[in-house]
C-alpha positions in Angstrom: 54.9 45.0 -132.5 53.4 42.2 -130.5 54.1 41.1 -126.5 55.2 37.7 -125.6 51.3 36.4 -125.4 51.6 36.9 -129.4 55.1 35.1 -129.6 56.9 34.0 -133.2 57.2 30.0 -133.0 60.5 28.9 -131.3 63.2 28.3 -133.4 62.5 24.5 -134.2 58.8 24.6 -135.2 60.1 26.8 -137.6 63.1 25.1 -138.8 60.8 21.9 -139.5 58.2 24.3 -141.3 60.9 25.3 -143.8 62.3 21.7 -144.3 59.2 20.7 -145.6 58.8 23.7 -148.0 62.3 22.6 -148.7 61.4 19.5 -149.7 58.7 20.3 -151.9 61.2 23.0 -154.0 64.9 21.1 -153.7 63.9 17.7 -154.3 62.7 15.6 -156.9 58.6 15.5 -157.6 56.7 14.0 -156.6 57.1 15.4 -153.1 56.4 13.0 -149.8 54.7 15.6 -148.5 53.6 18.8 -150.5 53.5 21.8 -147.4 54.5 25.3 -148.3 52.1 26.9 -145.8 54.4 27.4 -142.5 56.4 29.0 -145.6 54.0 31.0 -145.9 53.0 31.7 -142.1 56.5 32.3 -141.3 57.4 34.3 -144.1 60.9 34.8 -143.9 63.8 36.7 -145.9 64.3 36.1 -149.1 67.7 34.8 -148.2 66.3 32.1 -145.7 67.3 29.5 -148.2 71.7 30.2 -147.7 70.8 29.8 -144.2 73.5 26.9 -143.1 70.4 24.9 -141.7 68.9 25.2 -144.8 71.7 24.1 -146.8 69.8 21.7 -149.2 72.7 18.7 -149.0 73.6 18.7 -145.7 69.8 18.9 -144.6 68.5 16.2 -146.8 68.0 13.5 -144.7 67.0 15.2 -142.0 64.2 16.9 -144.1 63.7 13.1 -145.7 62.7 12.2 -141.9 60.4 15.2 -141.4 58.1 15.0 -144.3 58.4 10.8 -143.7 57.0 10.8 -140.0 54.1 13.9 -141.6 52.9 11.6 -144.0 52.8 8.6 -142.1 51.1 10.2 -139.6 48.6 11.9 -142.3 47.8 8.7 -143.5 47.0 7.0 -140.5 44.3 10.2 -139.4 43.2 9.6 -142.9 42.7 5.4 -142.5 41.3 6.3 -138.7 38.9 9.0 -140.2 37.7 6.7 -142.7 36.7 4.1 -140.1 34.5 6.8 -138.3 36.5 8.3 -135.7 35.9 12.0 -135.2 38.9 13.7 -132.8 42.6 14.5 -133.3 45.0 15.8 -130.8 47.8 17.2 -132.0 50.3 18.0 -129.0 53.1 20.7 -129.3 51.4 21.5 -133.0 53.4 24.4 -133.6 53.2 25.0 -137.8 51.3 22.0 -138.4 48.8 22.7 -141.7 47.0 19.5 -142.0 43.6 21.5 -141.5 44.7 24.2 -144.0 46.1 21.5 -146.3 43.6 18.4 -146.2 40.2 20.1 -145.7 38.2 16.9 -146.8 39.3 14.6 -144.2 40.1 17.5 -141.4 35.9 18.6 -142.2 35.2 15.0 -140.8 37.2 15.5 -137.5 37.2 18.0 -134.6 40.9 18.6 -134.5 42.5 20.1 -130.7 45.8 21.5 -131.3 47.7 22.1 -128.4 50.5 24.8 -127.9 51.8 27.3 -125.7 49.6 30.1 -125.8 52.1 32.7 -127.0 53.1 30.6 -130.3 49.1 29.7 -130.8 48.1 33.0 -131.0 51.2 34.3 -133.5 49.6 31.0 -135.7 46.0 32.0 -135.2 46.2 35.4 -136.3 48.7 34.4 -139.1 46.1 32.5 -140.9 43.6 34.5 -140.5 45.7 37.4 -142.3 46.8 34.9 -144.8 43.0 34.5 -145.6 42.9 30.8 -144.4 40.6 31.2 -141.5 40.3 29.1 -138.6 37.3 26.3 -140.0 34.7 25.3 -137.4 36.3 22.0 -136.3 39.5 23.2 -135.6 40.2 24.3 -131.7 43.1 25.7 -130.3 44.1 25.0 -127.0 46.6 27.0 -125.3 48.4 25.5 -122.5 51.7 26.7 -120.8 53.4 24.0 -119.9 56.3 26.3 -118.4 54.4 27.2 -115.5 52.7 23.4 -114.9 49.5 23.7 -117.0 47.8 20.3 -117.5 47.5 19.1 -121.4 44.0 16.8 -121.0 42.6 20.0 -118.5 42.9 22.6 -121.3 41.6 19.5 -123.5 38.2 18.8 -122.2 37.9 22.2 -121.7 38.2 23.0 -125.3 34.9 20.4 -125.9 37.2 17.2 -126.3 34.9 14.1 -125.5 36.2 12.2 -123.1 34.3 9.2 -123.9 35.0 9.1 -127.7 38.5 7.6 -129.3 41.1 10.1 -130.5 44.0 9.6 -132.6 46.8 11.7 -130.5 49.8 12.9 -132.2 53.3 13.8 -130.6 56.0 14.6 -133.1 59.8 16.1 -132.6 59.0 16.7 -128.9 60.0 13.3 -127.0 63.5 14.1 -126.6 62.8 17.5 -124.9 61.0 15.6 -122.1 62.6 13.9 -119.5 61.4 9.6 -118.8 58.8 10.5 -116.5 57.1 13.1 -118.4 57.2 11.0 -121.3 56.1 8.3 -119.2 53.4 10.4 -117.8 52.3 11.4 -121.3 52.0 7.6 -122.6 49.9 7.1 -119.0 47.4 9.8 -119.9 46.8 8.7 -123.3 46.5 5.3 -122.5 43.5 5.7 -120.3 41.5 7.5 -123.2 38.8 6.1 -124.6 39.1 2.4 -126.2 39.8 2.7 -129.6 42.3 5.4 -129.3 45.9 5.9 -131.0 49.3 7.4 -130.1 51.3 7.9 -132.8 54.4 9.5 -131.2 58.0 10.1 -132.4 61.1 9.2 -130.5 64.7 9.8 -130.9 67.6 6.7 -130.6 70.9 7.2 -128.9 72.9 9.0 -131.1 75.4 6.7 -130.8 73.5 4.2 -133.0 72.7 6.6 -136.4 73.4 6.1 -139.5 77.0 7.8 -139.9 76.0 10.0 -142.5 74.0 11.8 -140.0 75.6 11.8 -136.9 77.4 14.8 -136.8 74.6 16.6 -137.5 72.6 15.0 -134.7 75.7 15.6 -132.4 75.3 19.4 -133.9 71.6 19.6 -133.3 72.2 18.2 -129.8 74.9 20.8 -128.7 72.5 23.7 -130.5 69.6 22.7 -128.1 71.6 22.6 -125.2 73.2 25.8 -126.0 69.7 27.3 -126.6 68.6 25.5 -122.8 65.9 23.1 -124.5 68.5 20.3 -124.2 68.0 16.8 -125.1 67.1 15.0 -122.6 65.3 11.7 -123.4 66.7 8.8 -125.9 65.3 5.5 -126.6 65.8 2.0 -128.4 62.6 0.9 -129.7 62.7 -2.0 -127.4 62.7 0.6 -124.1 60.0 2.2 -126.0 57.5 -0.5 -126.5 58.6 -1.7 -122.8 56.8 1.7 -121.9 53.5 1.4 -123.8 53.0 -1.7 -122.6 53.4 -0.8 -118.9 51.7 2.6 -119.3 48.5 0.4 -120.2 48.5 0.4 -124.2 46.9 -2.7 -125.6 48.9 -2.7 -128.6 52.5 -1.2 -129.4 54.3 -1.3 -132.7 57.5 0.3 -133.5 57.5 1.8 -137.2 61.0 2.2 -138.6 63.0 4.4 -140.8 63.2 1.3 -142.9 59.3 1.2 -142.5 59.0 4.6 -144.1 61.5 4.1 -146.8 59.4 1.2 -147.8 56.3 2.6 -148.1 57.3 6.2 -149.2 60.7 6.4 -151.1 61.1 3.5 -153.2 61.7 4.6 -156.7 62.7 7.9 -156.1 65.3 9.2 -159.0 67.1 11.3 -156.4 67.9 8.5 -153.4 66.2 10.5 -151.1 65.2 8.4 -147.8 65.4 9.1 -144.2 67.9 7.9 -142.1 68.2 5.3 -140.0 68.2 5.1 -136.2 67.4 8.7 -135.9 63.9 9.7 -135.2 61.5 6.8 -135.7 57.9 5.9 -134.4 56.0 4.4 -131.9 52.1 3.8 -132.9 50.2 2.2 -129.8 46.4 1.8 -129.5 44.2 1.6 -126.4 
């Protein structure tokens, strides 16, 4: 048994983790993304596939627009690596594996994964009895936002350098935020170092998804409610870029579902795509 500082991930950082396994085992090769290991961290029942938010139809474009905004996001650490920048943040990490899965960019980066602590240490001592290790560049930096904890604090602390770019990362967490924290967070990345990108999901009003998967938005939103990590924040990508701008970004692009579909899913023999509307992007540079 282990106490609360050794917690399981929350229910979402898992159900994202399985998605992508998902994808890689229910839909046609070659996979957009190919992540089995928060599979294998989470190890679940056998049965974990008949759950119903596993069920491999209705789930399909939702997983479509998980493993669409990971590889996007993998690529563009992967272009900024390749120009010579050394740190990535990853905030609210829970079962990321791009250090497990893409050793020979993560070896050229100092990667800061940031978490409440109970989740971080379940993770950390899964892959260490998984036999994956925790490589030299990787730091973990537990920070409990519940009681007020400051993200760039905990940061610097784990041997971030202020005075260096950093490609920071925010995925599947906007909508649990209300404006001003997410206003706050754009502020605080915005004054890093010039050079620096946000790459940083955001969810539209549900109102404006593609039909096919609004009622399982609408679903998703009553769950989190229900759960008490409600939805709280929605955005047009117009409101979006409005904020980057004013929380001092020098550039702001909004990357669509379209965007991804383009780059990602043309071809595909089973139609797979991710919908529209839904959960997009918004990349901005300092």
């Amino acid at each position: 048994m282990h106490n609360k500082q050794d917690a399981a991930p929350d229910s979402t950082a898992a159900r994202v983790a399985l998605w992508r396994a998902l994808h890689v085992e229910a839909d046609s090769p070659p996979p957009v993304l190919d992540d089995k290991i928060g599979l294998e961290l989470l190890a679940p029942d056998p049965d974990w596939r008949h759950r119903g938010d596993m069920d491999p139809q209705f789930t399909r474009p939702f997983r479509a627009s998980i493993v669409a905004r990971a590889r996007f996001i993998e690529d563009l650490v992967e272009e900024q690596a390749g120009s010579g920048l050394g740190q990535y943040v990853i905030l609210g990490a829970g079962l990321d594996s791009f250090a497990q899965r893409r050793p020979e960019v993560a070896s050229s980066l100092r990667i800061f994964e940031i978490d409440q602590p109970g989740p971080q240490a379940w993770k950390r001592r899964r892959l260490i009895e998984l036999g994956f290790g925790i490589p030299d560049g990787l730091h973990f930096v537990p920070v409990d936002f519940e009681a007020g904890e400051a993200w760039r604090d905990g940061l610097v602390t784990a041997g971030f350098d202020d005075s260096k770019p950093a490609i920071v990362v925010s995925t599947g967490v906007s909508m649990y935020l209300t404006k001003e924290a997410n206003t706050a967070t754009l502020r605080q990345v915005a004054a890093f170092a010039p050079g620096s990108t946000l790459a940083m999901t955001f969810l539209l009003p549900l109102d404006m998804a593609d039909p096919e998967v609004r009622p399982g938005l609408e679903m998703a939103e009553k769950g989190a409610r229900a759960s008490g990590t409600p939805f709280l924040s929605f955005f047009t990508p117009p409101e979006i870029l409005a904020l980057a701008h004013e929380a001092g970004f020098r550039e702001a692009r909004h990357v669509s579902a379209a965007d991804l579909t383009q780059r990602y899913f043309l071809g595909r023999t089973d139609g797979l795509r991710p919908p529209n509307n839904a959960e997009e992007l918004l990349v901005a540079s300092t």
